[in-house]
C-alpha positions, 0 to 999 in steps of 0.5 A, a space after each residue: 327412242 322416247 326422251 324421258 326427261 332431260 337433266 342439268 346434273 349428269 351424273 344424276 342423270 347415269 345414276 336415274 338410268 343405272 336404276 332404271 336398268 335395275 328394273 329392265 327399262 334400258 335407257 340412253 344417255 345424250 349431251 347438248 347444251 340443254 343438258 343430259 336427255 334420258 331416253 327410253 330404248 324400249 317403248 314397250 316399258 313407256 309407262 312404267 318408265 314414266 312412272 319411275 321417272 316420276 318417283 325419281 322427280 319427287 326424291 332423286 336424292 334417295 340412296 336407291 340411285 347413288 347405289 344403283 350407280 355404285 353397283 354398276 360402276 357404268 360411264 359414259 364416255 360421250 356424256 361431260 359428267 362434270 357439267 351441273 355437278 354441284 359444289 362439295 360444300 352444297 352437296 354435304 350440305 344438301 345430304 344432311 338435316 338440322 341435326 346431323 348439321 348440329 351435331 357436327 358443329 357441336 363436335 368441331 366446337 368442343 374440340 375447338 375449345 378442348 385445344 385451346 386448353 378450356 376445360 370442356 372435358 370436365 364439363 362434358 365427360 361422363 359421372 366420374 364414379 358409381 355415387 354421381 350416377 344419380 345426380 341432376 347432371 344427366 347430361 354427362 350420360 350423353 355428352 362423351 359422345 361429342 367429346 373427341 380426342 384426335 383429329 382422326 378419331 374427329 374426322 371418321 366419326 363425323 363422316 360416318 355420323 353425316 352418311 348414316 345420321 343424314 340418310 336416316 334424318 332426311 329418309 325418316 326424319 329427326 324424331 327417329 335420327 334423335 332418338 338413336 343419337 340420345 339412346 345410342 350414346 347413353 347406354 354405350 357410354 354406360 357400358 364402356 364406364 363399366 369397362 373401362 371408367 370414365 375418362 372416354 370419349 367420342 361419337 363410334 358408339 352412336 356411329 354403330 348404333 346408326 350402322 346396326 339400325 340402318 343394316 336391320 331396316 335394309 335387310 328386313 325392309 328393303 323400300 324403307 328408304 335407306 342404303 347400306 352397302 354389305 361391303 361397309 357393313 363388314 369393314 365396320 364389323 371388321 374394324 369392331 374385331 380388331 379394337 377387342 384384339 387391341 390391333 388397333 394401336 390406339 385405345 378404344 372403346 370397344 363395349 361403347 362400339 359393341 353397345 351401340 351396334 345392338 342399340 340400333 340393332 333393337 331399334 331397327 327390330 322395333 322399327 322394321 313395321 314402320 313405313 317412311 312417311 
């Protein structure tokens, strides 16, 4: 066998060698004190399994290797997987850009200061009727999005807004990730007052336009550098279903959660020529 490379972060290390199996280049793991040694069972792949490894090298926070691992589902059991695993407050942090780190502390601001009883909503919700529309506060077309009304509804929608938003910022940058959020949350907050008025709120519409967008580029660009599992896909889809039954027990904003999903659906057809930088 040839060692590879040797790593401080094991499960870096299964996740690289989860992917390299993907591709037919079977490899081995062992522990020392040194850290985790990747080792190549078949000499035959050397090159190949170089280059990789130097693909890996240069991104080994590409989406590519978590999902490999995820798919696999592969442990050892003679490797410490505990050994050089990152704290989980760098780990959210290391997966997120600028922005995603923005928006987050916006939403948690807001709700912060709508609980103790500031009038924030007055301030950010959409244009109360059909007349405003027009009027200078153009911010109110946007703003709703980062208004929240429970602690559940805040938490779903910042995780799904740090996975989505932080892959597609950190694989395609923030020009694109602002886009979707402007564009995402503008014309579904736009058809939900039609439906339903303006007293609404919250980030799921731009969570789906992300969803829409990232599921798009997956299927119809595969090495653009995003992952989205088909099983997240469907429960979204699922969970989009339930609010238009009304099973959800709990109002929601089902033209904002359709809207957004065909935003990011037409961007990711609009973007699907494009290539990573």
């Amino acid at each position: 066998m040839i060692q590879l490379l040797v790593l401080g972060d094991a499960r870096m290390a299964q996740a690289l060698v989860d992917y390299l199996a993907t591709l037919g280049i079977p490899c081995e793991l062992t522990q020392s004190e040194l850290g985790v040694s990747v080792w190549l069972a078949d000499e035959r792949r050397l090159a190949q399994a170089q280059q990789e490894v130097k693909r890996f090298l240069s991104e080994p926070n590409h989406p590519r290797y978590m999902e490999a691992s995820w798919q696999s589902g592969h442990a050892d059991a003679r490797i410490d997987y505990s050994k050089g695993m990152t704290d989980p407050v760098t780990d959210f942090l290391h997966q997120a850009g600028p922005l995603t780190l923005v928006v987050i502390i916006a939403c948690l601001a807001i709700y912060a200061l709508d609980a103790i009883g500031l009038p924030i909503f007055d301030e950010l919700a959409f244009h109360p009727t059909l007349a405003q529309f027009t009027d200078w506060q153009a911010w109110r077309y946007v703003t709703p999005a980062f208004i929240h009304f429970s602690v559940l509804h805040l938490v779903f929608n910042l995780l799904w807004w740090w996975y989505l938003g932080g892959q597609i910022e950190q694989r395609l940058g923030s020009g694109k990730l602002f886009i979707l959020l402007i564009v995402g949350a503008a014309l579904p907050n736009i058809a939900e007052f039609f439906a339903s008025g303006p007293r609404f709120g919250g980030l799921s519409g731009v969570v789906y336009a992300l969803l829409g967008y990232s599921w798009l580029r997956t299927r119809l660009q595969p090495d653009c550098g995003l992952a989205m599992p088909p099983a997240l896909m469907g429960f979204m889809l699922v969970w989009l279903v339930l609010g238009f039954l009304d099973m959800l027990g709990t109002p929601t904003a089902n033209m904002a959660h359709l809207a957004g999903l065909l935003v990011g659906l037409a961007q990711g057809w609009l973007d699907r020529h494009h290539r990573p930088a």
